[in-house]
SENU-851376 format. One record per residue: residue number from 1; x, y, z of N, C-alpha, C in turn. Coordinates in steps of 0.2 Angstrom, whole numbers. Layout:
- num:n_X:n_Y:n_Z:ca_X:ca_Y:ca_Z:c_X:c_Y:c_Z
- NUM:X:Y:Z:X:Y:Z:X:Y:Z
...
% end
This chain:
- num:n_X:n_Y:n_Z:ca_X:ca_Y:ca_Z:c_X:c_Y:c_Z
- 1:-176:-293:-326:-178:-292:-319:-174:-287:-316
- 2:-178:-284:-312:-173:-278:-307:-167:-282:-304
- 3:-163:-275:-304:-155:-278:-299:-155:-275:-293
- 4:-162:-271:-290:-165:-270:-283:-169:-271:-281
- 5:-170:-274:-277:-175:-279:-274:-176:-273:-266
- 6:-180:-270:-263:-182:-268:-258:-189:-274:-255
- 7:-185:-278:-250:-192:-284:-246:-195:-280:-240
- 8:-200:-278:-239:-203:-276:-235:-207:-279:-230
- 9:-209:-278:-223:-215:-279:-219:-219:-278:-222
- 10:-227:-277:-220:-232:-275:-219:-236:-271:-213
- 11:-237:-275:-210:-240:-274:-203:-234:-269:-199
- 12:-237:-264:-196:-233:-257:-193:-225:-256:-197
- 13:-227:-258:-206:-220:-254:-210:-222:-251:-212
- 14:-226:-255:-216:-232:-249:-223:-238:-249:-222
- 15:-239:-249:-214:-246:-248:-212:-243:-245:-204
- 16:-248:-239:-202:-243:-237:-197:-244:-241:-188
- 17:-250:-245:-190:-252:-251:-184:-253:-257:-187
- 18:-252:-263:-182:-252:-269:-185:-260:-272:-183
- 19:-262:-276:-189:-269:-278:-187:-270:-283:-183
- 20:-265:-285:-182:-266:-291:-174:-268:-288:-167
- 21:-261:-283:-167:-267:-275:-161:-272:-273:-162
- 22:-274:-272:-165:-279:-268:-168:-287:-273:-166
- 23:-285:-278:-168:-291:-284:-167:-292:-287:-161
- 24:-285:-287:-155:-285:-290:-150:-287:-281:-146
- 25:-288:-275:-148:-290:-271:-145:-300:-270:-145
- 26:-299:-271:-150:-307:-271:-154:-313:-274:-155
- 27:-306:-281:-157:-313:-286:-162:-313:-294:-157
- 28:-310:-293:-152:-308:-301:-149:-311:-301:-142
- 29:-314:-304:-140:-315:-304:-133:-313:-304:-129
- 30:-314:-302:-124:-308:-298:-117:-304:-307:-113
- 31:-309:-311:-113:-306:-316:-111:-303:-320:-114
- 32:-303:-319:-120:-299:-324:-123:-291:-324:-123
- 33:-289:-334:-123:-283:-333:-119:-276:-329:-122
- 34:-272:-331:-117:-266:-326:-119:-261:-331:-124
- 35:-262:-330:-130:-259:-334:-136:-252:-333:-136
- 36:-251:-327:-137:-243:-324:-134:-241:-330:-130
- 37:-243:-327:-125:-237:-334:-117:-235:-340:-120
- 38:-242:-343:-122:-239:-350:-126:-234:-349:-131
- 39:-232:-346:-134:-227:-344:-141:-223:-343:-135
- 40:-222:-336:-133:-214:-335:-127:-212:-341:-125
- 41:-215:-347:-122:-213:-350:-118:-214:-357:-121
- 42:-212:-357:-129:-211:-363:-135:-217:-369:-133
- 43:-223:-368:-132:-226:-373:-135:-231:-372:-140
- 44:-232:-366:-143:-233:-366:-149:-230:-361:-154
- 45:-231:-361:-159:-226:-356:-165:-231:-349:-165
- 46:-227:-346:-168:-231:-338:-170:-235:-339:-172
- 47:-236:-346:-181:-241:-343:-184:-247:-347:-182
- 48:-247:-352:-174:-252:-354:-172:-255:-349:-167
- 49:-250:-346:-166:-253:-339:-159:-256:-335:-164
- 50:-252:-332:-168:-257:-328:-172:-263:-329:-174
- 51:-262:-333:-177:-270:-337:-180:-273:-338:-175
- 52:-272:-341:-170:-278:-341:-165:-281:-334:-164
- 53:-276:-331:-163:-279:-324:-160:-284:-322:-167
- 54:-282:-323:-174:-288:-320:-177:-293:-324:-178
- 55:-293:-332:-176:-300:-334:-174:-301:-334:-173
- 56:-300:-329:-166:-306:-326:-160:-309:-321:-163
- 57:-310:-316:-168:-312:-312:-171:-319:-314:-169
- 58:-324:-308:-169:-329:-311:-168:-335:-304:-171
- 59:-333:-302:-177:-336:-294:-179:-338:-297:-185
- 60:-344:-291:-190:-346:-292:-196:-341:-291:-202
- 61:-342:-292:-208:-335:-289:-211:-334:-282:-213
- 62:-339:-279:-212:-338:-270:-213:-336:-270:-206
- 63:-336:-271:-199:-331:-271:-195:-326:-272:-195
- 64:-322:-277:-199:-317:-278:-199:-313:-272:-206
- 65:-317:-271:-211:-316:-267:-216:-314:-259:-213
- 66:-318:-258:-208:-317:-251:-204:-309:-253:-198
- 67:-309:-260:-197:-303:-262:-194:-296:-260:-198
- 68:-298:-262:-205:-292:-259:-210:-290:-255:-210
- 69:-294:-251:-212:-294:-244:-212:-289:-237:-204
- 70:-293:-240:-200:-285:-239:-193:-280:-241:-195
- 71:-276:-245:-197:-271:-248:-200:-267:-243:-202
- 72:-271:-240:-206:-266:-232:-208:-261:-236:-215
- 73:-262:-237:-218:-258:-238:-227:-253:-232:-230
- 74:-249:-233:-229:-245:-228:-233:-249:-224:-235
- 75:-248:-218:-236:-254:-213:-240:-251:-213:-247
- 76:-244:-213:-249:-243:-210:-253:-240:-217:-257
- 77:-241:-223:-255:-239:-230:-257:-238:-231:-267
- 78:-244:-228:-270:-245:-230:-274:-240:-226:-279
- 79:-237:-218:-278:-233:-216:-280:-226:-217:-278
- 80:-225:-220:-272:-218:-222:-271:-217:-228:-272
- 81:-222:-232:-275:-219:-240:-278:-217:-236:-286
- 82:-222:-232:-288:-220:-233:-296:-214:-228:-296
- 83:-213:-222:-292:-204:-219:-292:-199:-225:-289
- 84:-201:-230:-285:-194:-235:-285:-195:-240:-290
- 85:-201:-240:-292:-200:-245:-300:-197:-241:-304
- 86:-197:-234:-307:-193:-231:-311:-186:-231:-309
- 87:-184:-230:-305:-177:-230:-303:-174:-237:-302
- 88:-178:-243:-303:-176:-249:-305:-175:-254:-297
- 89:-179:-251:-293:-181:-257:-287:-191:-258:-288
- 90:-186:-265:-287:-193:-270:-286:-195:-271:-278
- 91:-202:-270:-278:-206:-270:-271:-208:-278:-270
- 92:-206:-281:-262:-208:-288:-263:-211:-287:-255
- 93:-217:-287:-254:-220:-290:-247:-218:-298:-244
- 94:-216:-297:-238:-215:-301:-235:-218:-303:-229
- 95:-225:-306:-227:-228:-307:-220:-229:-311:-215
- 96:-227:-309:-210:-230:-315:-206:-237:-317:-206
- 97:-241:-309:-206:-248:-310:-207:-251:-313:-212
- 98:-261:-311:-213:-262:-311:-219:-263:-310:-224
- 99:-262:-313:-230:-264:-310:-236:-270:-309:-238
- 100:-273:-309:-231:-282:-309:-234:-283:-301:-233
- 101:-280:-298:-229:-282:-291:-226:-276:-287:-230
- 102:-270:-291:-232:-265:-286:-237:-266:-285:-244
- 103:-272:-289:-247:-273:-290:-254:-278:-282:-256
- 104:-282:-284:-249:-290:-277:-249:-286:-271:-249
- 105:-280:-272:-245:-278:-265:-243:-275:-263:-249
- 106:-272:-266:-251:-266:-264:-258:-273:-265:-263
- 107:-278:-268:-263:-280:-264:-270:-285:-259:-269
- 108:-287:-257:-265:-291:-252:-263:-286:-246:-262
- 109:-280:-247:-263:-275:-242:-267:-273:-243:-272
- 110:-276:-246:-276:-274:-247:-284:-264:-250:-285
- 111:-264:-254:-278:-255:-256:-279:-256:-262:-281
- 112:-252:-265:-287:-251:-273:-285:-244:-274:-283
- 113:-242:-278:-279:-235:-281:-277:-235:-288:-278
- 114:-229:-289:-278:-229:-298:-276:-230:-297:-267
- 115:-235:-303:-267:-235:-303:-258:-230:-309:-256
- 116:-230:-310:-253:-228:-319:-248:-231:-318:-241
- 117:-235:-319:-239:-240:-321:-231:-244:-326:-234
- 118:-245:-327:-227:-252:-332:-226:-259:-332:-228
- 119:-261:-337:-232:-267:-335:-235:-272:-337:-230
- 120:-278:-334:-232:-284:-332:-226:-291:-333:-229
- 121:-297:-334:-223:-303:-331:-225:-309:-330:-220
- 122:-310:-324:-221:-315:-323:-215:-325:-326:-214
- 123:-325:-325:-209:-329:-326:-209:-334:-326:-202
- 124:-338:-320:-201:-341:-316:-194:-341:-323:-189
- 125:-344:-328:-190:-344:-335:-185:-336:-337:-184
- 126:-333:-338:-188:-328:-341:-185:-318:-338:-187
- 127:-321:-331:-190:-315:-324:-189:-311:-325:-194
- 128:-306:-325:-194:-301:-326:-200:-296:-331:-199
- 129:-294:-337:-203:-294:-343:-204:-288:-341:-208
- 130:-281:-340:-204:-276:-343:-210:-275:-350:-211
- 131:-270:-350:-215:-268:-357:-216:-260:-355:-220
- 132:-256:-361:-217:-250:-361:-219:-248:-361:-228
- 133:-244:-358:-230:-243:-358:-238:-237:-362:-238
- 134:-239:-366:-239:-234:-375:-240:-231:-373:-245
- 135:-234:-370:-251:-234:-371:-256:-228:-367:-260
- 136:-228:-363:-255:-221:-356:-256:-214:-358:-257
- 137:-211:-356:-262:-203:-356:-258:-200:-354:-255
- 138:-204:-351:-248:-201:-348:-243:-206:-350:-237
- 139:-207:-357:-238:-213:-361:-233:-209:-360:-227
- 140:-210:-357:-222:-208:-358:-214:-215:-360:-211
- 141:-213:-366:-207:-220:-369:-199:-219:-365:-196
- 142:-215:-359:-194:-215:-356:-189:-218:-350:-191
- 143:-218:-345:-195:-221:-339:-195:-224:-340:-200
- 144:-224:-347:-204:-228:-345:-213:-223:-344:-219
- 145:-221:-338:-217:-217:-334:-223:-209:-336:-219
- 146:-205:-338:-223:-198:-337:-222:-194:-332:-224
- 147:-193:-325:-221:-194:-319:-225:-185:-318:-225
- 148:-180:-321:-223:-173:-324:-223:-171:-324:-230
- 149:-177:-330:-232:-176:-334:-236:-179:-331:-242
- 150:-183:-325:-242:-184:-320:-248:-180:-317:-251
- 151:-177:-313:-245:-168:-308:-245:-163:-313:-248
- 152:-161:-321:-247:-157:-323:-248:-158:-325:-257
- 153:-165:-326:-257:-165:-327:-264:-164:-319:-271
- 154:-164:-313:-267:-164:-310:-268:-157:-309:-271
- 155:-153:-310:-266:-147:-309:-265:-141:-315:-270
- 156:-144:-321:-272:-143:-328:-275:-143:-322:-285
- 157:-148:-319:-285:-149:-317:-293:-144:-313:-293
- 158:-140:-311:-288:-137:-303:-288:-139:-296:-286
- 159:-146:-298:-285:-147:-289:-283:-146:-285:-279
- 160:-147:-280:-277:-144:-273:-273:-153:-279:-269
- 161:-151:-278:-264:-157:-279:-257:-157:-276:-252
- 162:-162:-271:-251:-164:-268:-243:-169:-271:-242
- 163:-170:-270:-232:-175:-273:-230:-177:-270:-224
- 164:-184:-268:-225:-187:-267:-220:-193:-271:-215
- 165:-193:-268:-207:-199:-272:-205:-195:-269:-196
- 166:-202:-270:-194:-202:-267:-188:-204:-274:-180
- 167:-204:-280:-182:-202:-285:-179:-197:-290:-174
- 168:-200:-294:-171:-194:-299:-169:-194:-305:-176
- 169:-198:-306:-179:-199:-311:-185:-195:-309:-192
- 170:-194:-301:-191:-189:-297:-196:-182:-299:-195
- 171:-180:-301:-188:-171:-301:-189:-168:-304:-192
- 172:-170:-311:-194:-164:-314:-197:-166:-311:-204
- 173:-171:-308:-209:-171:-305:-212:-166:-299:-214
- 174:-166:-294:-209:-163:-288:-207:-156:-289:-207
- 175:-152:-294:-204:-144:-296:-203:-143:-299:-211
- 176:-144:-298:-214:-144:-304:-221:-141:-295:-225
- 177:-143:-292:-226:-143:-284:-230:-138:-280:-228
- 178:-136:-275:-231:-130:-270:-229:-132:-266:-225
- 179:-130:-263:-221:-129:-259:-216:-134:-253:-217
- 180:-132:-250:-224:-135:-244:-226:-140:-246:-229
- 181:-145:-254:-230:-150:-256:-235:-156:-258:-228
- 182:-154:-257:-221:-156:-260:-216:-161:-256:-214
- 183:-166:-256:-212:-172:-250:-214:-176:-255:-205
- 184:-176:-251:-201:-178:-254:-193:-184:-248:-191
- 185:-187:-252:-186:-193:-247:-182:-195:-253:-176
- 186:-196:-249:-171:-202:-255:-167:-196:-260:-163
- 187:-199:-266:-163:-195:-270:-158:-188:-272:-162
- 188:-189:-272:-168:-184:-274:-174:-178:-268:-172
- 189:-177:-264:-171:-176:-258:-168:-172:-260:-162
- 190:-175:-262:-158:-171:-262:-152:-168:-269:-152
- 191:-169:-273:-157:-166:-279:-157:-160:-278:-161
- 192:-159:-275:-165:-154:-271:-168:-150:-268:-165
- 193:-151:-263:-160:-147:-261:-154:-144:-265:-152
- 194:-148:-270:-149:-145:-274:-143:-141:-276:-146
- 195:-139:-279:-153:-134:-284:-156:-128:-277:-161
- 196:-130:-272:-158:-124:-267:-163:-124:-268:-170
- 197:-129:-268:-171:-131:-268:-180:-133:-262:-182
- 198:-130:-257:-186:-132:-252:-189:-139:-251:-191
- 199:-143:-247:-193:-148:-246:-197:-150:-241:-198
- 200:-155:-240:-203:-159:-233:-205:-166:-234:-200
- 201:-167:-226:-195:-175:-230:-192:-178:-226:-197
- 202:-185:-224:-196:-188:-222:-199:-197:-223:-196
- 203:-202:-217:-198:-207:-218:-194:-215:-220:-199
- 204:-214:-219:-205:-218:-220:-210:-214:-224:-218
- 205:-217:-230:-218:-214:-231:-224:-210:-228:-230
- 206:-214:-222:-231:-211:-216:-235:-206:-215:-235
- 207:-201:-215:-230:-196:-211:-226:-191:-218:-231
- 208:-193:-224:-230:-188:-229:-231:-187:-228:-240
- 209:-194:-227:-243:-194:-226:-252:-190:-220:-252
- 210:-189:-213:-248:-186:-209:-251:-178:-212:-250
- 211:-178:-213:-243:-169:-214:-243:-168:-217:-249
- 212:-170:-221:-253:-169:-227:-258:-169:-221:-263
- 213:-173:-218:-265:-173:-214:-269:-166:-209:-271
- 214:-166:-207:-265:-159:-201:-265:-153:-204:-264
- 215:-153:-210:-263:-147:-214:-262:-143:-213:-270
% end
């Protein structure tokens, strides 16, 4: 087993927009309520704001397939997982989202990774349907994935662990790694400011695989 583990995002890491924007821009109706508010103001969790917001979906699936596609995927993903496998890091997605739209993406660029998100299924009547992954050893009620709890397993075998991701659901991940393994963008970014925590930013996934590289 690798003795580097690099746990990443997905949504706005290795893709340069997150598909929850993307859908509440596109694919969701103008009226539909403000799921958000609910979550800010704790009477519901993320992964039930989220999930609602993609069960408002309300497109064909080559609409949503043209949805992916905005999304913007690393360009260059498939040869920079296989130079950080040669160099001895292993690639592990970590999502709040789901693995229904991360699975398409990654094999329509011929990647496989380990994922950990939310399993999912769409469908034009009633949108995209996650559901909680109980079954994970990183089951969180709150976002789905306990992505803490991936770095910490990482860390438990010995390995060297960086972490990226460009969220507020990223911090307790992001504070768990070394300073220099700390890889920020987006809110995750200014939440790291705000607590004086070092990091590497970075604008494209890419940027994160090379620093790891020439390290």
């Amino acid at each position: 087993m690798s003795s580097k583990l690099l746990v990443s995002d997905f949504d706005g890491t290795m893709t340069r927009r997150e598909f929850y924007r993307l859908a509440i821009d596109q694919l969701i109706p103008r009226d539909c309520l403000d799921h958000w508010k609910d979550y800010r103001e704790g009477r519901t969790t993320h992964f039930d704001a989220l999930n609602r917001y993609f069960q408002s979906i309300r497109a064909t699936e080559q609409q949503v397939w043209d949805l992916l596609a905005k999304m913007e995927l690393e360009p260059r993903l498939a040869e920079l997982v296989k130079s950080l496998e040669t160099a001895g890091w292993r690639v592990v997605i970590a999502s709040a989202g789901s693995a229904w739209y991360i699975e398409r993406l990654l094999n329509q660029a011929g990647v496989a990774l380990e994922i950990h998100a939310n399993p999912g299924s769409f469908d034009p009547a009633t949108g995209l349907k996650m559901r909680l992954p109980t079954e994970s050893p990183y089951f969180s009620r709150e976002i789905g994935i306990d992505k803490a709890a991936v770095v910490r397993a990482g860390l438990r075998r010995g390995s060297v662990v960086a972490f990226a991701g460009d969220g507020f659901p990223d911090a307790d991940a992001a504070r768990l790694v070394p300073d220099d393994l700390r890889f920020a963008r987006g809110d995750l970014a200014s939440l790291l400011i705000a607590e004086g925590l070092p990091f590497r930013t970075f604008r494209r996934w890419s940027e994160v695989a090379e620093c790891l590289l020439s390290d």
